[in-house]
N, C-alpha and C positions, 0 to 999 in steps of 0.2 A: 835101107830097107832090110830089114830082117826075114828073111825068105825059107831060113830053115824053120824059126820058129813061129810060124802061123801068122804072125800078122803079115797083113796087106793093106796096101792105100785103096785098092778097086775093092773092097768090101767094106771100106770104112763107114759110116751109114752117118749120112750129114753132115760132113767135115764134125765129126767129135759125137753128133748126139746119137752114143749108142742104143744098139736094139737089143734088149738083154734077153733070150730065151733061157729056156727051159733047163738048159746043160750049160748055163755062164761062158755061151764062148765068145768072144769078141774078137773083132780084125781092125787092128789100128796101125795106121801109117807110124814109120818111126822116123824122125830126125836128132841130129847130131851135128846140124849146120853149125850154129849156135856156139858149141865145143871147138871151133873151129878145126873139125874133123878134115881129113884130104877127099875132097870129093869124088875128085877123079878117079878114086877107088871103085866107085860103083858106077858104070854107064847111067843108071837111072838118075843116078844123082846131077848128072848134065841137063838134063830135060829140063827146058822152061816152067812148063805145066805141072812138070811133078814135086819141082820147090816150091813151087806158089801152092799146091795142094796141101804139101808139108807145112809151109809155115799157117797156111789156113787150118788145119787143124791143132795145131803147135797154140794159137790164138785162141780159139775158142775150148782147148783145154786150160788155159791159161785165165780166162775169163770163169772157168769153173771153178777152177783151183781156188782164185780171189773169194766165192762166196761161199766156198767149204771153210775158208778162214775165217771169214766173216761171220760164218756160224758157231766155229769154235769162240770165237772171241767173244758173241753172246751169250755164251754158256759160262763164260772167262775160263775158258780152258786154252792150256797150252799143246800143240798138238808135232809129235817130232815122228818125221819118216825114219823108218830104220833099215836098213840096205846091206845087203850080203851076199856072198857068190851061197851055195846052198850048205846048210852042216855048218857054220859058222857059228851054231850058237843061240841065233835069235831067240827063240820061242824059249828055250833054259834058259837065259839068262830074263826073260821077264817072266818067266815060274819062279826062279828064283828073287828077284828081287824084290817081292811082296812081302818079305820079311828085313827089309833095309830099310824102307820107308816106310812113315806117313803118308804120303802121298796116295789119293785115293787113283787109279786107273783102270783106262781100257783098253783096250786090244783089237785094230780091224785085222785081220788075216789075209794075206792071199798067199795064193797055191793055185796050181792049176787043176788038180783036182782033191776028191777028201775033202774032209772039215778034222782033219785028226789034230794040228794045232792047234784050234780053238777050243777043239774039244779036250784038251790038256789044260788049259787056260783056265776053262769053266770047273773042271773040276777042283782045281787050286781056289776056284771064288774069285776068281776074274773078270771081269765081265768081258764077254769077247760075240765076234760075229766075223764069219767066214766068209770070204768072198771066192770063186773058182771062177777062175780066169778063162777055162779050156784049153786053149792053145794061143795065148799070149802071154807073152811074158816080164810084162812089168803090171801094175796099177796104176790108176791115169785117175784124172779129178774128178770124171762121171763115174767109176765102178765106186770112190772113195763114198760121193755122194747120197750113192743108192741107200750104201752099209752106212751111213749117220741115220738111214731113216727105220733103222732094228735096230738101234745100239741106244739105249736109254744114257743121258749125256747131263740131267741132273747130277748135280754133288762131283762132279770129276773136273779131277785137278788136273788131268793129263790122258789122251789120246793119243797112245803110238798105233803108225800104219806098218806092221811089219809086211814088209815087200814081197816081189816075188823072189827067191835067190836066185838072184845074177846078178853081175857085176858092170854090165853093161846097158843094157833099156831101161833101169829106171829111173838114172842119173838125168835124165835128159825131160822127167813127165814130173811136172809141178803139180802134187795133188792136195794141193792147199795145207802144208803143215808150218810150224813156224821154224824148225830147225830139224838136220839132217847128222843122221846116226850113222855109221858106215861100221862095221864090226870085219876084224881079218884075223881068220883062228890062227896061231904058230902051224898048224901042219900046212896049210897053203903055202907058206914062205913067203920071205919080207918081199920079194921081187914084184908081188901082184901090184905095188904101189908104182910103178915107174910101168906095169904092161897095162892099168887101166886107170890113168891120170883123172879123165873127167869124172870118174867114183868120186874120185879120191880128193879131185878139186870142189867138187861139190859138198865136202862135208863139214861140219862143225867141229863134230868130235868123231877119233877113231878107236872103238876100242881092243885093241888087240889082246884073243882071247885064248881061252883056254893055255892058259901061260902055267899051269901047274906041268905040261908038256914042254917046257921050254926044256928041258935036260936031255931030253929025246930027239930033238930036230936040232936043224942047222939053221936056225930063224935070229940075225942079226939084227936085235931091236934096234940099235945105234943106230944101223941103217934104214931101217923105218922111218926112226925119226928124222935121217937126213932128208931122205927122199918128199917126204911129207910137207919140211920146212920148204922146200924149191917150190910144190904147188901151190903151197899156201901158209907167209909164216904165221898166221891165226889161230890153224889147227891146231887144237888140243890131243895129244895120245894120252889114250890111259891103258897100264896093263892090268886086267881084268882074268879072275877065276872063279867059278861061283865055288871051289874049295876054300877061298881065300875073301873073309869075312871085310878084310881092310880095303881091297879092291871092290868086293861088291858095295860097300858104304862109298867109297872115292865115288863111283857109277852115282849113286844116289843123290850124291852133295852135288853134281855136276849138274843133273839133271834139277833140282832146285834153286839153284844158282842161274838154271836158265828158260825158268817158268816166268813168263811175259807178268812185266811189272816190275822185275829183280833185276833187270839190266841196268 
């Protein structure tokens, strides 16, 4: 349980089926069972009652998730989470990539508060839709759900959910997408990869960015890439700069190469 950051299990409202008011705030139980995180960490985590609560919400996010997909898939769209500690990049690098592809897209948002990313989005001719979390922090498969019902989803070849920036809650909340984006800037340092595993085993591809900074930092790609190979040798890196026309096309081919049907 995430206790500095606003969510709670005793305000979760229906094991999942949030009550969305007026300021988007939401309280959601979090687990990391799964991850096979150390429980013992947290007293609460011993509680009979409060894993069977966890994994009863864990379920019925998971029962969302399946028909957020379900829905993409009727539209034949391919839909990828994209995950970041915060300043990593996300929202530039899909401003920027509207000139690498074809590829028609759109953009769900979250943040906890503003609509200032989407509204970045929209002005580049993006289509996007903002979700504010309040005080939680990740997106879960009911906030994802709400935002498919303002996002016009004819003619799209692709739906990304840029995340909340953290590194930790939204590894763990299936919000119906088909593959997992995880982006780590060079000024974080390669180390984030070995201090937060479950990101980083969660993902498909990593794109380690803003590399026109790499002369700056002490950011050992090699090491990146070892660390990354121990979690998962599946992972793909790529290093990425929106300065750097050949990585943002690499970004583009990856991303086509993994639109449902191409596999």
């Amino acid at each position: 349980m995430c206790k500095d950051c606003g969510c709670s299990l005793t305000r979760h409202d229906h094991l999942g089926e949030h009550t969305h008011h007026n300021d988007h705030s939401h309280a959601h139980g979090h687990s990391h069972t799964h991850e096979h995180q150390e429980l013992h960490t947290n007293p609460q985590l011993n509680d009979k009652k409060t894993l069977s609560l966890i994994h009863k919400i864990l379920d019925k996010n998971d029962v969302e998730a399946g028909h957020n997909r379900a829905h993409f898939e009727a539209h034949n769209i391919t839909a990828f989470n994209i995950m970041s500690s915060p300043g990593s990049g996300k929202t530039t690098l899909l401003e920027q990539l509207k000139e690498y592809t074809q590829l028609n897209y759109a953009v769900i948002e979250g943040d906890l508060e503003t609509s200032r990313d989407a509204d970045r989005l929209i002005a580049k001719g993006i289509k996007a839709y903002q979700i504010q979390t309040g005080s939680a922090c990740h997106l879960d498969a009911f906030m994802v759900h709400g935002a498919l019902h303002h996002l016009p989803l004819e003619g799209l070849d692709i739906c990304f959910i840029e995340n909340v920036g953290n590194l930790v809650c939204p590894a763990s909340y299936d919000v119906g997408t088909h593959k997992n984006i995880v982006l780590l800037s060079v000024p974080e340092g390669d180390d984030k990869i070995e201090k937060y595993p479950v990101m980083f085993r969660r993902a498909d591809v990593v794109l380690v960015t803003k590399c026109d900074l790499l002369p700056h930092f002490d950011f050992k790609m090699d090491e990146a890439r070892a660390q990354l190979q121990k979690l998962n040798p599946d992972i793909q890196l790529l290093e990425v700069s929106i300065k750097d026309g050949d990585s943002m096309r690499a970004v583009a081919h990856w991303l086509k190469d993994n639109m449902r049907g191409t596999q």
